[in-house]
C-alpha positions in Angstrom: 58.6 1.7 -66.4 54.9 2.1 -66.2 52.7 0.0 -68.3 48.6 0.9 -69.2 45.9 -0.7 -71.1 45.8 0.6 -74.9 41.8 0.9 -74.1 39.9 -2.2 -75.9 43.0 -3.8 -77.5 43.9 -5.2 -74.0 47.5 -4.7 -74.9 50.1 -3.4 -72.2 51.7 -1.0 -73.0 54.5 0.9 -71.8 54.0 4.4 -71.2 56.6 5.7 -73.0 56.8 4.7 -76.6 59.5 5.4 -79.4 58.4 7.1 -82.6 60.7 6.2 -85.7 60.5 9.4 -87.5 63.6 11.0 -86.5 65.2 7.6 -86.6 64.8 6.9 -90.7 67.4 9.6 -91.6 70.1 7.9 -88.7 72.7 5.4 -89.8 71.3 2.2 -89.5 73.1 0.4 -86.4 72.8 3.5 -84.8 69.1 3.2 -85.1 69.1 -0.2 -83.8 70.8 0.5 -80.7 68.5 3.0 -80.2 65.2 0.4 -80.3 67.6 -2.4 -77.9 69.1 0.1 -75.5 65.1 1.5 -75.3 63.4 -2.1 -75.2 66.6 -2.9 -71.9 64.9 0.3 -70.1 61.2 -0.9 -70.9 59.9 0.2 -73.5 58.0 -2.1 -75.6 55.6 0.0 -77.9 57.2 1.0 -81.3 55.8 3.5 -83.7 57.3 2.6 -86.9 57.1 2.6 -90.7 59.6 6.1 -91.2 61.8 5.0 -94.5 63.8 2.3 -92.7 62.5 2.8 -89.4 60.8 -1.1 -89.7 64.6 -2.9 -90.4 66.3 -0.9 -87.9 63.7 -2.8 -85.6 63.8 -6.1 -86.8 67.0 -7.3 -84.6 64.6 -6.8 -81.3 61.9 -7.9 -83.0 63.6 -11.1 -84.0 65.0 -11.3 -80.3 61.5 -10.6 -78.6 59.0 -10.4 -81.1 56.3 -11.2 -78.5 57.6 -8.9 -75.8 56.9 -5.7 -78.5 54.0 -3.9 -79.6 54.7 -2.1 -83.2 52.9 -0.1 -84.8 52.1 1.0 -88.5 50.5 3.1 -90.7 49.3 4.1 -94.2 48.0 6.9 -95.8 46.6 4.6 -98.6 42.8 5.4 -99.1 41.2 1.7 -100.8 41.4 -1.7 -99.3 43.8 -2.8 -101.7 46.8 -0.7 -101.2 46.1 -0.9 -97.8 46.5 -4.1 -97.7 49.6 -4.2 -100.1 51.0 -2.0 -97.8 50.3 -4.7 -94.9 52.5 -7.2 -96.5 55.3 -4.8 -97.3 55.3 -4.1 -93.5 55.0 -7.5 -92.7 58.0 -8.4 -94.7 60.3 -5.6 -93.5 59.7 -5.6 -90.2 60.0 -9.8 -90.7 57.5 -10.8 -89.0 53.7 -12.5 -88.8 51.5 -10.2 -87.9 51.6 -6.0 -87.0 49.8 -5.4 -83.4 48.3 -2.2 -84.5 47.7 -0.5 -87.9 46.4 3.0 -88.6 45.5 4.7 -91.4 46.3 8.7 -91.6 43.3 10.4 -91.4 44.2 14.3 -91.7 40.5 15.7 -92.8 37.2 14.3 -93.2 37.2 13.7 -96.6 40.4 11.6 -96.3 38.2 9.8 -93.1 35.3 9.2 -95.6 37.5 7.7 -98.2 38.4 5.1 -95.6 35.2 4.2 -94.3 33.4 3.9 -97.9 33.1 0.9 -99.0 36.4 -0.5 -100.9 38.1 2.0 -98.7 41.5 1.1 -96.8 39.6 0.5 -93.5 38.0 -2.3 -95.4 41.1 -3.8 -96.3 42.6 -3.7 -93.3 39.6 -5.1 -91.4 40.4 -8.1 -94.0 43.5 -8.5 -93.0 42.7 -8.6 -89.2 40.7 -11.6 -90.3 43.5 -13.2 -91.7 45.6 -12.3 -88.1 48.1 -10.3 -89.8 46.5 -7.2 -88.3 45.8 -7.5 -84.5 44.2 -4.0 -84.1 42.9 -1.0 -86.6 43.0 2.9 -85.7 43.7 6.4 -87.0 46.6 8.6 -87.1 46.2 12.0 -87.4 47.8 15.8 -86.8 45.6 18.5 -87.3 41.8 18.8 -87.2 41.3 16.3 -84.3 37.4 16.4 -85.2 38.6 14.1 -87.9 39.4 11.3 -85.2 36.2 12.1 -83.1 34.0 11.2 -86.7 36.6 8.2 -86.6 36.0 7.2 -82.8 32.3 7.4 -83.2 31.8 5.0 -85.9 32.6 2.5 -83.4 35.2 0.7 -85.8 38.3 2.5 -84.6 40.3 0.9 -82.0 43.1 3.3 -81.3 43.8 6.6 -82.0 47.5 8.5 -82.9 46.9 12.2 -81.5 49.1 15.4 -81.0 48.7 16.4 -77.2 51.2 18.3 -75.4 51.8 21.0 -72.7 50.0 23.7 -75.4 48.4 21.8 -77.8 45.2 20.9 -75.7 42.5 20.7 -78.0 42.3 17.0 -77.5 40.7 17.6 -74.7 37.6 19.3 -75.6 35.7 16.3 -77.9 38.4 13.7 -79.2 39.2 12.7 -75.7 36.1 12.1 -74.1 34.9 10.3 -77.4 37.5 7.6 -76.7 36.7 7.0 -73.8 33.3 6.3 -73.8 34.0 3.9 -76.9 37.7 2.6 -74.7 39.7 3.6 -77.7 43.7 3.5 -76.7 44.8 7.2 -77.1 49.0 7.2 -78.4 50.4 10.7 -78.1 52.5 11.9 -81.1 54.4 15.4 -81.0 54.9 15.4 -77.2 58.0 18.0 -77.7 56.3 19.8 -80.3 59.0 19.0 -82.6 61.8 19.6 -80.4 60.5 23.1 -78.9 59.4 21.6 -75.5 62.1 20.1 -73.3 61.8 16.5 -72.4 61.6 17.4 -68.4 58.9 19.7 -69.2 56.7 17.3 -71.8 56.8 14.6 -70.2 55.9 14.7 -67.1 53.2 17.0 -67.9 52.0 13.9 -70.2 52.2 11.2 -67.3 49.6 12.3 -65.8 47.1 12.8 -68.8 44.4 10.6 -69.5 46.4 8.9 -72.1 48.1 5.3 -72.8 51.6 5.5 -74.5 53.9 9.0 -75.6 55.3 8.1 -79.3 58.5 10.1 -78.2 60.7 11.0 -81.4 64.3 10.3 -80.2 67.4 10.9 -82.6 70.3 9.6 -79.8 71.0 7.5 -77.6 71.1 10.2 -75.1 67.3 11.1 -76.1 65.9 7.3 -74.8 68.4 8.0 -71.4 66.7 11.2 -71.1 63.5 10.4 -71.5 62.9 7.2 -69.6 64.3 8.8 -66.6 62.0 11.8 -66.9 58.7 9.4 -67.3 60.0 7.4 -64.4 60.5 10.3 -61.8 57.0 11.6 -62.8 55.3 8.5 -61.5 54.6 10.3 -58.3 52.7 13.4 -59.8 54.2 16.9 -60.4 55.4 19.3 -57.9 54.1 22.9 -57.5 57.9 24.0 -58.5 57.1 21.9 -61.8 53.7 23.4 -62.7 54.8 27.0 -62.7 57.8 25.7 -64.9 55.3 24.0 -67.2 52.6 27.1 -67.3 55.9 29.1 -68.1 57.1 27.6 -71.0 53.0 27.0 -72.0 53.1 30.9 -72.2 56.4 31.4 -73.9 55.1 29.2 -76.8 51.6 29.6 -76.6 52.2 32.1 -80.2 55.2 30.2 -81.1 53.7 27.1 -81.8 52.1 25.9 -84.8 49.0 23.6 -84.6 49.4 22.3 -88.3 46.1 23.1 -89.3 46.2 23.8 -92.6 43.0 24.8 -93.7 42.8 27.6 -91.8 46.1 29.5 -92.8 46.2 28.5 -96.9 45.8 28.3 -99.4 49.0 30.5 -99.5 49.1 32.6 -102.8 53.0 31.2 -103.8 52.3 27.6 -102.9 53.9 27.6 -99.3 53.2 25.0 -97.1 53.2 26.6 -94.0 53.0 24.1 -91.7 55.9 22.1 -93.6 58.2 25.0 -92.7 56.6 26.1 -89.3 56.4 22.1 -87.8 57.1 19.5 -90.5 60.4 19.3 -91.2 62.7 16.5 -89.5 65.8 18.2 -90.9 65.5 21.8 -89.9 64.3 20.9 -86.4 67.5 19.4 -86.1 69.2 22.1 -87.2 67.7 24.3 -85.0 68.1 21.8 -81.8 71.5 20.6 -83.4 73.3 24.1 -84.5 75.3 24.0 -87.4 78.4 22.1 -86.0 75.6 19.3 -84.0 74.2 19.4 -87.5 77.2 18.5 -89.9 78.3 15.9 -87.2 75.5 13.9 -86.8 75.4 10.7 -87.9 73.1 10.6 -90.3 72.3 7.9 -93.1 74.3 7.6 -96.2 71.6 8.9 -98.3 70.5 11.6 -95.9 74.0 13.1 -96.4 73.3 12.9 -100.3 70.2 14.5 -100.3 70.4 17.2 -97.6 72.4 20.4 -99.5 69.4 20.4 -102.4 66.9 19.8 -99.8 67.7 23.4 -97.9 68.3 24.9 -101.1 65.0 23.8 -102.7 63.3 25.2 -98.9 65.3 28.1 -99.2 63.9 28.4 -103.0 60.8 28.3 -101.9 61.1 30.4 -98.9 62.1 33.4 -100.8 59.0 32.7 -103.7 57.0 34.2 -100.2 56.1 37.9 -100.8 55.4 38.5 -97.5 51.8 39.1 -98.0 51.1 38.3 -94.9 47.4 36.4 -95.5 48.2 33.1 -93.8 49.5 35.3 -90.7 46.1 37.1 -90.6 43.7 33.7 -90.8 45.8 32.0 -88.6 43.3 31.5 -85.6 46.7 31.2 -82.9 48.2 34.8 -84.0 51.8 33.3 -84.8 53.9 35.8 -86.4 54.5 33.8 -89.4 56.3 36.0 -91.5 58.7 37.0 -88.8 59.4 32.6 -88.4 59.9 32.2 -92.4 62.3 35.5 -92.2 64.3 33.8 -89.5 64.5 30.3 -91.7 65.6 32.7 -94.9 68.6 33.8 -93.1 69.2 30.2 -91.4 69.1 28.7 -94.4 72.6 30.2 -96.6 75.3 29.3 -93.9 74.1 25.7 -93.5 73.5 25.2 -97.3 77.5 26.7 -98.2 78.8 24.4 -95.1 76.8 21.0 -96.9 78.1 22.8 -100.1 81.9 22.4 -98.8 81.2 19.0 -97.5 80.5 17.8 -101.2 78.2 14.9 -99.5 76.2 15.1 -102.8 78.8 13.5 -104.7 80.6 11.4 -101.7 77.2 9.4 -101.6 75.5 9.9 -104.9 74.7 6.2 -105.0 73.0 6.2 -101.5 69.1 4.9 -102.4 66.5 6.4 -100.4 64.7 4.1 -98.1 61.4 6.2 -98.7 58.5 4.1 -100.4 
């Protein structure tokens, strides 16, 4: 495994990273294996704070606290709930002190709420003072010009950033911002939400100008996968690999959705596009899982209880669309949105009557949700 310098923070970390996202809605050992069996293969950096991403970690962390680099994040906007939310961190992931903390910046009027003064930034600048903070950054997954603003106040000492073989746009400013200030750049959405294959993404992302890949991963098989893809792209791609990679760049090039949301709404009905188009952890398995992958996987106790009225409230408000067709004709990428939400519609009733059958609902009605 390859290890680089997160920028500033002088941390080593390794170049592939797990994300805990998809991980919240597995059972939990099965997450746990999932953050040893990654940590035996060398990964040490550990994006967490998904529902109960941060105790499916705590094993490792308890085993090799000092050997990991985690990561956490808020979207809290004043110092004190950011800093509440520093010591409920701190005590589910049981332990002292949280190497990196960032704070979801997703426009610039979220960024100036945590810049101003009593603003979360604040807070967690506090806590870094007290060392239960070792580093603070921003997270964000749209309009990068956000995190440039961010980078150039000079306070910001890593960045969370979507960069993959289409999404390129980090490139232009965001990019060369951080490194002229040394910020550590973390990739998020490297597979676009399962759309690129692993052997495509990530070797493309070895050789970016980047630190660590916060690679979603819902298996076992996932963490195989991937650290032997980043560890066969050490020597550089091939020409054979580049024409693969331009290939699928073009096939997805109008297929993909760059989640910015101010460009495409407000929709008329009270769609959020890019929740349907990108967002959602459950119907991107679906669509990577098929239906029988889907009803077998081992999700969480109160994933199972909550998935049949989840697809029926997306279908719900799927079908509230009128097909106008406005957030098709400002979208600046020319995705055919209403054929993608026409495609979910008629997803949506098979796997809804199959959850239906299954009667998890009732089977785990007492499941609590580990989302706080």
């Amino acid at each position: 495994m390859e290890y680089r310098r997160l920028g500033r923070t002088g941390l080593r970390v390794s170049v592939l990273g797990i994300g805990g996202g998809y991980l919240a809605s597995l059972e939990r050992s099965v997450g746990e294996r999932i953050y040893q069996r990654a940590f035996e293969l060398g990964v040490n950096y550990f994006d967490g704070r998904y529902g109960d991403s941060s105790f499916k970690l705590r094993p490792l962390l308890k085993a090799h606290r000092d050997q990991c680099v985690i990561v956490s994040k808020t979207h809290e906007t004043t110092a004190d709930r950011a800093i509440q939310r520093v010591e409920e961190d701190l005590q589910e992931f049981q332990t002292d002190y949280i190497d990196v903390y960032l704070l979801r910046a997703y426009t610039h009027e979220m960024l100036q709420q945590h810049l101003g003064p009593g603003g979360s930034m604040e807070g967690l600048l506090r806590a870094r003072e007290q060392g239960k903070v070792g580093y603070v950054g921003l997270s964000g997954h749209g309009d990068l010009s956000v995190l440039t603003a961010g980078i150039e106040t000079g306070v910001v000492d890593v960045v969370m950033f979507p960069i993959n073989i289409v999404r390129r746009e980090a490139f232009d400013d965001m990019i060369p911002a951080a490194q002229k200030q040394d910020v550590g750049l973390a990739v998020m959405k490297p597979f676009s939400a399962g759309t690129i294959p692993a052997h495509i993404a990530l070797p493309w992302l070895v050789q970016q100008p980047i630190h660590t890949i916060g690679a979603g991963v819902a298996s076992l098989e996932h963490v195989e996968l991937d650290v032997a893809q980043v560890n066969a792209a050490a020597g550089g791609l091939t020409p054979e690999q580049e024409i693969e990679i331009e290939q699928w760049r073009q096939k997805l090039e109008h297929e993909t959705c760059r989640i910015c949301d101010e460009l495409c709404g407000p929709c008329p009905k009270g769609l959020y596009i890019s929740g349907f188009l990108h967002h959602d952890v459950w119907y991107n398995h679906y669509l990577t899982l098929g239906l029988e992958g889907f009803l077998t996987y081992p999700w969480a106790d109160w994933a199972k209880r909550s998935a049949a009225e989840h697809f029926r409230r997306r279908l719900a408000r799927l079908q509230a669309c009128d097909n106008c067709g406005l957030c098709e004709q400002r979208c600046p990428h020319h995705l055919p949105i209403m054929d993608m939400l026409e495609v979910m519609r008629e997803n949506h009733p098979p796997l809804i009557k199959a959850l239906e059958e299954l009667d998890w609902a009732e089977k785990y009605k007492d499941a609590p949700s580990p989302y706080h």
